[in-house]
C-alpha positions as CSV (number, residue, x, y, z in Angstrom):
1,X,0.0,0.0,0.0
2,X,3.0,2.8,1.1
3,X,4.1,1.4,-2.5
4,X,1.3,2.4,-4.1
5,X,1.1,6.1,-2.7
6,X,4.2,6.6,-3.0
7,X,4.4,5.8,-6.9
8,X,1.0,7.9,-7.0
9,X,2.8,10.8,-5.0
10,X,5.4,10.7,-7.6
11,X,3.1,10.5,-10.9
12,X,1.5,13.6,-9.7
13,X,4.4,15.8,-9.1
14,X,5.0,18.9,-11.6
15,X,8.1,17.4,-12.7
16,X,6.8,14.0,-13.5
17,X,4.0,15.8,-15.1
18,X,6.8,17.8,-17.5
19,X,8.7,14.9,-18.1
20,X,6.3,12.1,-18.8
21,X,2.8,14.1,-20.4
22,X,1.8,13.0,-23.2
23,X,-0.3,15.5,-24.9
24,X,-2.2,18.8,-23.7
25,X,0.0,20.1,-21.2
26,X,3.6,20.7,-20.6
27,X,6.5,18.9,-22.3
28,X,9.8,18.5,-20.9
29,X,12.6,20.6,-22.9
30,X,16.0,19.6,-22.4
31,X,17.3,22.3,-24.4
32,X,16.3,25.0,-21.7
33,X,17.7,22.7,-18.9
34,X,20.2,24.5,-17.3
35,X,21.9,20.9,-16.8
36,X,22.3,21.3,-20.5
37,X,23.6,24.3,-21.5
38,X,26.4,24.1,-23.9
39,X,26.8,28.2,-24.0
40,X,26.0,28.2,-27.3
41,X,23.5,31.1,-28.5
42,X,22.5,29.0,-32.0
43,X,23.5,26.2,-34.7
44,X,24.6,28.7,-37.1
45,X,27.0,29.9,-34.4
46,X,28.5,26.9,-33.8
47,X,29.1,26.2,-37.9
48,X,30.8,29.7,-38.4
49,X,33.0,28.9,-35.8
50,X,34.1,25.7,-37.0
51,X,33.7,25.6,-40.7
52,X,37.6,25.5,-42.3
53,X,38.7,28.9,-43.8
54,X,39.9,28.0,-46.7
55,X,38.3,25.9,-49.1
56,X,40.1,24.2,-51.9
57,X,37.6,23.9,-55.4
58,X,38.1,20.8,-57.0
59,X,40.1,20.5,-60.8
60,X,37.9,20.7,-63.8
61,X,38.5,17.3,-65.1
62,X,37.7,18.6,-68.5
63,X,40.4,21.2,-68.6
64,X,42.9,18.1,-66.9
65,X,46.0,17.3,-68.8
66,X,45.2,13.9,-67.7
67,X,42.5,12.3,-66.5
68,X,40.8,8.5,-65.9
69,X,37.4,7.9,-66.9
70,X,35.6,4.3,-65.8
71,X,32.5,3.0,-67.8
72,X,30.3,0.2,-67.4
73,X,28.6,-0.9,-70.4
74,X,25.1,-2.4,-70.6
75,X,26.0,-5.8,-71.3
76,X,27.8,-6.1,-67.8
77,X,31.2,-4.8,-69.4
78,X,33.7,-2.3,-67.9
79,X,36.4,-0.4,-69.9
80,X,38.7,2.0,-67.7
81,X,40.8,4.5,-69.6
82,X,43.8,7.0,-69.0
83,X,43.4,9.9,-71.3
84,X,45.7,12.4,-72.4
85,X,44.2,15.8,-73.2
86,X,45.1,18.8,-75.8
87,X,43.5,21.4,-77.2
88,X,40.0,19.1,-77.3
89,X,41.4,16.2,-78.7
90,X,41.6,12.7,-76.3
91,X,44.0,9.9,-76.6
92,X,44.1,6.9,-73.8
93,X,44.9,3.7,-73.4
94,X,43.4,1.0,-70.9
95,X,41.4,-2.1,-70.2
96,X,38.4,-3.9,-71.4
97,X,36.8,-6.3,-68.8
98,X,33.8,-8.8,-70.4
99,X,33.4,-11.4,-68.0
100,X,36.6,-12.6,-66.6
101,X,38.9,-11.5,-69.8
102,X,40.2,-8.5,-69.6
103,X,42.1,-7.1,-72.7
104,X,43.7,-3.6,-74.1
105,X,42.0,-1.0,-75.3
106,X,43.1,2.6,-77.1
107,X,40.8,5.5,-77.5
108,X,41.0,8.5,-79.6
109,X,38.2,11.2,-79.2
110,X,37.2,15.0,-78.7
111,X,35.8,17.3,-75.9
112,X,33.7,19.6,-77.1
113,X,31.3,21.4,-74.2
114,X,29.9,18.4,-71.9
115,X,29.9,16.4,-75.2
116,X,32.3,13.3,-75.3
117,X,33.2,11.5,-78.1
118,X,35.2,8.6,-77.7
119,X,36.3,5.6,-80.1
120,X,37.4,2.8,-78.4
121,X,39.7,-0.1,-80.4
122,X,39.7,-3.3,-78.3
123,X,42.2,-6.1,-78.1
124,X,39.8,-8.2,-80.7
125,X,39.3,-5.4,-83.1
126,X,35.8,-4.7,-81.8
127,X,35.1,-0.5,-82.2
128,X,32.8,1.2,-79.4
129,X,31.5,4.3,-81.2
130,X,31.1,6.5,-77.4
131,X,28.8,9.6,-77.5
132,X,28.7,10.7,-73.6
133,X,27.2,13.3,-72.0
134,X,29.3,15.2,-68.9
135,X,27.9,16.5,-65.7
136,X,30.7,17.0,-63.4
137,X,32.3,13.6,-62.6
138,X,29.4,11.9,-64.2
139,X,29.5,10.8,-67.8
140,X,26.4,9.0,-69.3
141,X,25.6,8.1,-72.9
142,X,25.3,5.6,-76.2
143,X,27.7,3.8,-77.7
144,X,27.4,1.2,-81.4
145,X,29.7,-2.3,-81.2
146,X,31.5,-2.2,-84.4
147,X,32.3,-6.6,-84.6
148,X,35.2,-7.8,-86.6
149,X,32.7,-9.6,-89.0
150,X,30.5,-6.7,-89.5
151,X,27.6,-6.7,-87.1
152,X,26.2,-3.8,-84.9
153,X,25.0,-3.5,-81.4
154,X,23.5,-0.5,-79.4
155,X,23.9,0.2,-75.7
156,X,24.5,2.6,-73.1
157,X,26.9,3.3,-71.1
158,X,27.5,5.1,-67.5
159,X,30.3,6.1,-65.6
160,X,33.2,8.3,-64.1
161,X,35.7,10.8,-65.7
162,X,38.1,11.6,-62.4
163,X,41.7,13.6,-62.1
């Protein structure tokens, strides 16, 4: 029974009744608690005091000497490339990945805008005919399969193009 009252006694108090309501009345703030208080007037505050001073702006990868672009093609195939870059005009050599063979690859393109163009030779005489789109980093597009023995396939492609 002193159980009881006692648990009564404390369900009723005006702190219980801050901490523990549930709708209509009071609600405990812990913010305001001067247990709390960090001395800190507002958020914005704090991130003007501790954003960095300087900040560094990232290399245009289109106006990079050299760069690395990554594509994965629609049939599951990757080709990764390391481009040299002059006055528009892209050269690069890299890999080929279909499956588990992995092969050489040379490409020979232009920049022009955020249009890519990009031919890619691969170790079997296969010819992807790119034509990318750039946005940033991001480099999405079409490309044709040029075989050896004549026939043509259509896909996409999506990717990278990093410094």
């Amino acid at each position: 029974m002193i159980a009881l009252l006692i648990i009564v006694l404390a369900a009723s108090s005006p702190a219980a009744a801050k901490c523990c309501s549930l709708g209509g009345g009071a609600s405990y703030n812990f913010l305001g608690d001067s247990a709390v208080d960090i001395s800190m007037d507002s958020y914005d505050e704090f991130v003007r005091e501790n954003v960095p001073t300087s900040v560094v702006a990232a290399p245009d990868v289109k106006k990079a000497a050299t760069s690395q672009i990554r594509l994965n093609l629609l049939d599951n195939s990757r080709i990764y490339l390391l481009l040299n870059q002059a006055e528009g005009n892209i050269r690069g050599q890299g890999n080929l990945t279909r499956g588990n063979v992995t092969g050489p690859v040379e490409a020979v393109g232009m920049l022009q805008a955020n249009k890519l163009s990009l031919d890619v030779t691969a170790f079997r005489g296969e010819v992807y005919k790119f034509s990318l789109a750039t946005e940033g980093s991001t480099v999405l597009g079409d490309y044709i399969l040029a075989m050896p023995d004549g026939e043509r396939l259509n896909g996409t492609a999506e990717g990278k193009w990093e410094i």
